[in-house]
C-alpha positions as CSV (number, residue, x, y, z in Angstrom):
1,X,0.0,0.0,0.0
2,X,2.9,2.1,0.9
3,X,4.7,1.6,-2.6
4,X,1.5,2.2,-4.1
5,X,0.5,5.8,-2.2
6,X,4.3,6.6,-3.3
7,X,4.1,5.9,-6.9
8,X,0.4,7.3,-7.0
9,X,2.0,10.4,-5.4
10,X,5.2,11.2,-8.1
11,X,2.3,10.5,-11.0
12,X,0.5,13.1,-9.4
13,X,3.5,15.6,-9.0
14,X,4.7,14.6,-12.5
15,X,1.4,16.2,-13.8
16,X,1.3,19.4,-11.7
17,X,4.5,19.9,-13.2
18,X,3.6,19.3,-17.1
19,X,0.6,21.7,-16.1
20,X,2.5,24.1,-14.9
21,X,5.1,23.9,-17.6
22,X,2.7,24.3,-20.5
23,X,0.8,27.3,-18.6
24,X,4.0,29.6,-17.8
25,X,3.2,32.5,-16.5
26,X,-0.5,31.5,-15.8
27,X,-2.4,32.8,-12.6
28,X,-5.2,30.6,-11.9
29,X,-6.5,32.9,-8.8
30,X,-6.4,36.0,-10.7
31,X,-10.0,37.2,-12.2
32,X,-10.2,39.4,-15.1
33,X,-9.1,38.7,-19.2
34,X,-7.0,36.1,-20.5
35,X,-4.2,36.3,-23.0
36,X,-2.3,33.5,-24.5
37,X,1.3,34.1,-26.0
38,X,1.8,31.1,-28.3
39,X,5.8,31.4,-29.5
40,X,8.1,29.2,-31.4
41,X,9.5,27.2,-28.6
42,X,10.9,28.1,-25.0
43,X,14.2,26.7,-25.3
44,X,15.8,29.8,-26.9
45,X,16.9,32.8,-25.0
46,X,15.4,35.3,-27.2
47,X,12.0,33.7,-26.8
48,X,12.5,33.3,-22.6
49,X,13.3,36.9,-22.8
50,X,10.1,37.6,-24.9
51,X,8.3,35.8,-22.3
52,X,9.7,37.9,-19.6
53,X,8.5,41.1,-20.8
54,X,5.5,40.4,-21.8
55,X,4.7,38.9,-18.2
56,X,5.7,42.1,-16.4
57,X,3.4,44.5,-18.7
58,X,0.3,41.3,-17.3
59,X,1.5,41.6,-14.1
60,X,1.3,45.3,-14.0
61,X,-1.9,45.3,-15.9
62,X,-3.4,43.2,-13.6
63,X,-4.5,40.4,-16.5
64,X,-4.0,37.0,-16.4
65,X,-1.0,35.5,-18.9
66,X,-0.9,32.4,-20.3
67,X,2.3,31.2,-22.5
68,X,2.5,28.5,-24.4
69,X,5.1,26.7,-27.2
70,X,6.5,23.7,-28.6
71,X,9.5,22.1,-27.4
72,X,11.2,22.4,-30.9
73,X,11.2,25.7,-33.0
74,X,10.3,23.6,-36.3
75,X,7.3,21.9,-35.0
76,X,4.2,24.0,-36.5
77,X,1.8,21.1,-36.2
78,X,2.5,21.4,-32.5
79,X,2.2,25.2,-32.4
80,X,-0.6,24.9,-34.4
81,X,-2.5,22.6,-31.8
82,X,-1.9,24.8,-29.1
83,X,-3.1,27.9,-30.8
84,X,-6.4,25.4,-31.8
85,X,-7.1,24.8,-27.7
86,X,-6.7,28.3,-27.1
87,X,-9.3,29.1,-29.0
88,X,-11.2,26.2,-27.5
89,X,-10.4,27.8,-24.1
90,X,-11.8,31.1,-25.6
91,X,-8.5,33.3,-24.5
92,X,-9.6,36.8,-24.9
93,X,-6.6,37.4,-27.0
94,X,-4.0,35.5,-29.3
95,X,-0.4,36.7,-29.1
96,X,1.5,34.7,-31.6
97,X,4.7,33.9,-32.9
98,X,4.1,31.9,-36.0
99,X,6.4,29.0,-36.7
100,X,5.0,29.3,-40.0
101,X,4.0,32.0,-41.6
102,X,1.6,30.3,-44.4
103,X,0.8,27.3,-41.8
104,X,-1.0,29.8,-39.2
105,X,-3.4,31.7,-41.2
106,X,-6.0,28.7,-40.4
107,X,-5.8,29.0,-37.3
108,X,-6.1,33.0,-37.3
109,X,-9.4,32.6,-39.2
110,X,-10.5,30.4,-36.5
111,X,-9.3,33.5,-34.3
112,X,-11.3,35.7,-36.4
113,X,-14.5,33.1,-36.3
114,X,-14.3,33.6,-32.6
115,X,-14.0,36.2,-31.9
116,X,-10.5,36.6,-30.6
117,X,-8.0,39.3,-31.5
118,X,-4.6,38.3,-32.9
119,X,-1.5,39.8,-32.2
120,X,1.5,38.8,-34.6
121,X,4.9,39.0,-33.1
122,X,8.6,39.0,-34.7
123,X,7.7,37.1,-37.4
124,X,4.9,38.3,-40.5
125,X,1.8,36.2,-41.5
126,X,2.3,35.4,-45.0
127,X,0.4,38.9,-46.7
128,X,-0.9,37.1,-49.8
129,X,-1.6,33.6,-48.3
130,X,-3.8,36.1,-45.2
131,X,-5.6,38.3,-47.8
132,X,-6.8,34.9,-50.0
133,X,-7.8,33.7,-46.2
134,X,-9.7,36.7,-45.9
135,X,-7.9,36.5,-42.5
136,X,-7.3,39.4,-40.6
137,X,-4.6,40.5,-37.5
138,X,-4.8,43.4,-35.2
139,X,-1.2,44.5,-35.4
140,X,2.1,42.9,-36.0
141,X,5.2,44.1,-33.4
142,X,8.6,43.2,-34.4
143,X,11.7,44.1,-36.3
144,X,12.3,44.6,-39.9
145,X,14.6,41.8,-40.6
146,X,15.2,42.5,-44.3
147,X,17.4,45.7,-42.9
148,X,19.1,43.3,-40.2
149,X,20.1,41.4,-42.9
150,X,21.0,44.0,-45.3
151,X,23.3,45.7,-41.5
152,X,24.7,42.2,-41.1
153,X,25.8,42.3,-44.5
154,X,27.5,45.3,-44.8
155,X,29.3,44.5,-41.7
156,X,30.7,41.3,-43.1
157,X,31.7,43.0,-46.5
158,X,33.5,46.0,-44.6
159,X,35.0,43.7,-42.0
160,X,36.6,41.6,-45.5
161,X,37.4,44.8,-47.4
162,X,34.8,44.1,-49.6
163,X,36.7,40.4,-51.0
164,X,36.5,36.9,-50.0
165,X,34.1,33.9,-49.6
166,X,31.2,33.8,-47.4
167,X,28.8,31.0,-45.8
168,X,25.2,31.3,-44.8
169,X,23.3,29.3,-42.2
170,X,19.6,29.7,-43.0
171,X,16.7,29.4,-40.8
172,X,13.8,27.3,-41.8
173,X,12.8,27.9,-45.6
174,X,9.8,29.5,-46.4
175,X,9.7,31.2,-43.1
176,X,9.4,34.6,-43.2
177,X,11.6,35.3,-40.4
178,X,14.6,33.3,-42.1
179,X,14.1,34.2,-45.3
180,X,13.7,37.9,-44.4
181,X,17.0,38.3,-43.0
182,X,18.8,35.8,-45.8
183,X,17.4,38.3,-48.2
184,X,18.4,41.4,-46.6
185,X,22.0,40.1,-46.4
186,X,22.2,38.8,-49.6
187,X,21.1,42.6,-51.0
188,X,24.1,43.2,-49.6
189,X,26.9,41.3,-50.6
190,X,25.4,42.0,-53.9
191,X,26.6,44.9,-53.9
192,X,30.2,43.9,-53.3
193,X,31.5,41.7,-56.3
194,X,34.8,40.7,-54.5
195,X,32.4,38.7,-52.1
196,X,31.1,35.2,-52.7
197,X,28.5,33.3,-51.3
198,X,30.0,30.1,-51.6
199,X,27.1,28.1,-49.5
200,X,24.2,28.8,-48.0
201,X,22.3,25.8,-46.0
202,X,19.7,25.3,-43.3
203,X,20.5,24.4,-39.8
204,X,16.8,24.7,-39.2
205,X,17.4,27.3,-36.0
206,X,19.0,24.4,-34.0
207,X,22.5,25.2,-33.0
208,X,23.2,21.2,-32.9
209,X,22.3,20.9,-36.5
210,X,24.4,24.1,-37.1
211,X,28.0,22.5,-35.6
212,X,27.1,19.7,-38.0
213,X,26.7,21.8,-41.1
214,X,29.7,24.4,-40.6
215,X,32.0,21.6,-40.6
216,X,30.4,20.2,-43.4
217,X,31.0,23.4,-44.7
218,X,34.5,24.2,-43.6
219,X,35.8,20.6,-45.5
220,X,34.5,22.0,-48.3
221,X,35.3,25.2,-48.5
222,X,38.0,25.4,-46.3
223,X,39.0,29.1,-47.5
224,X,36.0,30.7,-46.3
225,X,36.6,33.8,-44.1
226,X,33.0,34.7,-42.7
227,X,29.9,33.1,-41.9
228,X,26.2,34.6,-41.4
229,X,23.6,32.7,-39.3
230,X,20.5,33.7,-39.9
231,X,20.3,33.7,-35.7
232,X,22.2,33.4,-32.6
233,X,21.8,29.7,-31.9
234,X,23.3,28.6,-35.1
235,X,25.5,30.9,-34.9
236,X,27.0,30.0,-31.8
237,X,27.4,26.1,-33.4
238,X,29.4,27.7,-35.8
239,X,32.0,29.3,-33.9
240,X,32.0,25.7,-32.0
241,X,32.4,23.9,-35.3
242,X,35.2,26.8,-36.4
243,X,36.9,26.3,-32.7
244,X,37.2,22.5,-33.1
245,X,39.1,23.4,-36.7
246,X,41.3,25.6,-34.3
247,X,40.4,28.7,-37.2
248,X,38.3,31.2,-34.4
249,X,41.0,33.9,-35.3
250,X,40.5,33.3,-39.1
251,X,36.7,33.2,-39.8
252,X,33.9,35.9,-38.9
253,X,30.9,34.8,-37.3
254,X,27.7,37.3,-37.6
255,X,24.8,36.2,-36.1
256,X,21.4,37.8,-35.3
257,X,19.5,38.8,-32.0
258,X,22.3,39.8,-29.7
259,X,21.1,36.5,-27.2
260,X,23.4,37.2,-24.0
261,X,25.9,34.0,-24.9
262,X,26.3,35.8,-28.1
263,X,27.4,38.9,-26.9
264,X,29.7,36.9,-24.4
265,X,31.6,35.4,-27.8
266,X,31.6,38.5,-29.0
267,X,33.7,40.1,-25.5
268,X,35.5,36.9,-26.4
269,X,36.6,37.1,-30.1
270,X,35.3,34.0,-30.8
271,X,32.1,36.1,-32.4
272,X,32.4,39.3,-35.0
273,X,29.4,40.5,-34.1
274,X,25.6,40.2,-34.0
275,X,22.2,42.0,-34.2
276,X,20.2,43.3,-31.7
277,X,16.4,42.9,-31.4
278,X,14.2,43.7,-28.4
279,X,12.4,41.0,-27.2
280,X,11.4,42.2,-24.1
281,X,9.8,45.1,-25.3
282,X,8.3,42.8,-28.2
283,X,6.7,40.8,-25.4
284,X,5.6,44.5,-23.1
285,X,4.0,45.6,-26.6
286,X,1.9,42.7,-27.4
287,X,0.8,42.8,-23.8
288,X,-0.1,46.9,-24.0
289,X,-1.4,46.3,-27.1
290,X,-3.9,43.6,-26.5
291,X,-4.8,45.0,-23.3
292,X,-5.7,48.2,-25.9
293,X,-7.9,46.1,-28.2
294,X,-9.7,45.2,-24.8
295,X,-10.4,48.4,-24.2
296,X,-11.8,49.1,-27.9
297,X,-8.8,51.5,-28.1
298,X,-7.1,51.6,-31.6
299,X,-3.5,50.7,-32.3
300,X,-1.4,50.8,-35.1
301,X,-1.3,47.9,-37.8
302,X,2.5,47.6,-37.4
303,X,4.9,49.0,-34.6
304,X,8.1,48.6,-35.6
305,X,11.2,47.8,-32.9
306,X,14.6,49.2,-33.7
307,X,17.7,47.2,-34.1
308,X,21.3,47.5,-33.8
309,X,24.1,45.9,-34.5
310,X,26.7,44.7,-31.7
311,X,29.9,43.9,-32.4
C-alpha cells in the first residue's frame, strides 16, 4: 500500500509539473481577461526573454497570462495545436509567434470566427496567403529583418574589405523570419563583387544541426573567411564547429538577435558580431497592445522595434 500511495504520489507531482510547464506564466486565482502568448518554442533565450517582458506588462496590468510553445522551433503542427485549444479555451486574446508563416493563417481565421484578436509578433503572416484567407490581424510588433540582414551584410563585407568567400546558415525555408534576414544580407553582398556566397544551407534554427553543417561546410570550402547565421543559436554552433578546426581567429561569425551567450563570444573574439532585437519590449508591446484592443482602443497595424548591430 505504501509503494502504491508513493508511486500514486510522483504520478501526481509529474502532472502538476507538465501543467504548470505548459501554462508559464498562468495565474489561476487571478480574475479578469485572459491572454495567451503562443511562441516558437521556450528553449531559446530570445524567446524566454520575450516571455519575460510580456509577463511584467500582465503583471502590471493586472490580467491573467498564459504562455505557451512547442518544445522544438520547427514543429508547427504542435504550435498549431496549441493555438487550436486556445481558441477552444476562448482566450480573450492570441499573441502569436508563427512558426510558419503560411501554416498559421487557419488557425487566425478560426481566431477571427471567434471572436478573438490576434497579435502577430517578430515574425509576419504570409500577406498574400492572409488576404486569400480573408484572415485578418490586429497588429504585427517586431523588427524589420530585411534591414538586419542588409546591416549584417554590410558589416561582413566591410570587416573583409569588400573580398572573399562567405557561408550562410539559414533558418527554416519558407519562413518569413529566415528568409527575411537571408534576403536582406544577400542585398548586400550583392553589392560587393569581390564577395562570394559560396554556401548557403539550413540548420533549421538548431545550434546542434548548425556545428554539423559548418564543418560540413569548412571541409569543403575550407578558405572561407565569414559566416552569417540567420540567428544566434546557429551561430553559436558555428564558432563551436570553427573552434574544433582551431580557425576562431580566421573566420567571422555574424549572427542575429544579440542572445546574452552571443554577446559573451563577441567580448571573447570567438564572435564578429551580432544584431540586436528587443524582445522584451516585443513581449511589453503585445501585452499593451492587447490589453488596448480590450479596451476598444485603436493601435497601429504595425509597430516597428529598432535594431542595432553589436559587435
Amino acid at each position: 500500500m505504501i509503494r502504491h500511495y508513493l508511486r500514486t504520489t510522483a504520478v501526481v507531482l509529474v502532472a502538476a509539473v507538465s501543467v504548470t510547464g505548459c501554462n508559464r506564466g498562468e495565474k489561476a486565482n487571478r480574475s479578469g481577461p485572459t491572454l495567451a502568448l503562443v511562441v516558437k518554442t521556450l528553449n531559446n533565450a530570445f524567446f524566454i526573454e520575450m516571455e519575460k517582458g510580456a509577463k511584467a506588462a500582465a503583471d502590471s496590468l493586472g490580467i491573467q497570462l498564459v504562455v505557451q510553445a512547442p518544445e522544438r522551433e520547427i514543429d508547427v503542427e504542435k504550435q498549431m495545436e496549441i493555438v487550436e485549444n486556445l481558441i477552444e479555451r476562448k482566450v480573450d486574446v492570441l499573441l502569436l509567434v508563427p512558426s510558419g508563416s503560411r501554416e498559421i493563417v487557419p488557425a487566425i481565421v478560426k481566431a477571427n470566427a471567434a471572436k478573438i484578436p490576434v497579435v502577430i509578433v517578430d515574425t509576419r503572416v504570409d500577406a498574400a496567403a492572409l488576404k486569400s484567407a480573408n484572415a485578418r490581424i490586429a497588429t504585427f510588433i517586431g523588427s524589420d529583418n530585411v534591414d538586419g540582414g542588409r546591416i549584417a551584410g554590410e558589416f561582413v563585407a566591410q570587416k573583409l574589405g569588400g573580398k572573399g568567400k562567405v557561408a550562410v546558415l539559414e533558418g527554416i525555408p519558407g519562413h518569413e523570419t529566415g528568409d527575411s534576414r537571408l534576403r536582406g544580407f544577400r542585398s548586400a553582398i550583392a553589392k560587393y563583387p569581390g564577395l562570394t556566397i559560396v554556401a548557403s544551407q539550413t540548420a533549421n534554427w538548431e545550434r546542434d544541426q548548425a556545428f554539423n553543417v559548418a564543418q560540413n561546410i569548412l571541409q569543403s570550402h575550407p578558405d572561407i573567411q565569414a559566416i552569417f547565421a540567420c540567428n544566434d543559436v546557429m551561430a553559436l554552433g558555428a564558432v563551436e564547429a570553427i573552434a574544433a578546426a582551431g580557425r576562431t581567429k580566421d573566420i567571422a561569425v555574424v549572427g542575429f538577435d544579440a542572445q546574452d551567450d552571443a554577446r559573451t563570444a563577441i567580448r571573447q573574439g570567438r564572435m564578429a558580431a551580432t544584431i540586436a532585437q528587443n524582445p522584451h519590449e516585443m513581449g511589453s508591446l503585445a501585452v499593451i497592445s492587447a490589453s488596448k484592443l480590450l479596451r476598444n482602443e485603436t493601435i497601429p497595424a504595425v509597430q516597428p522595434v529598432p535594431i542595432d548591430l553589436v559587435k
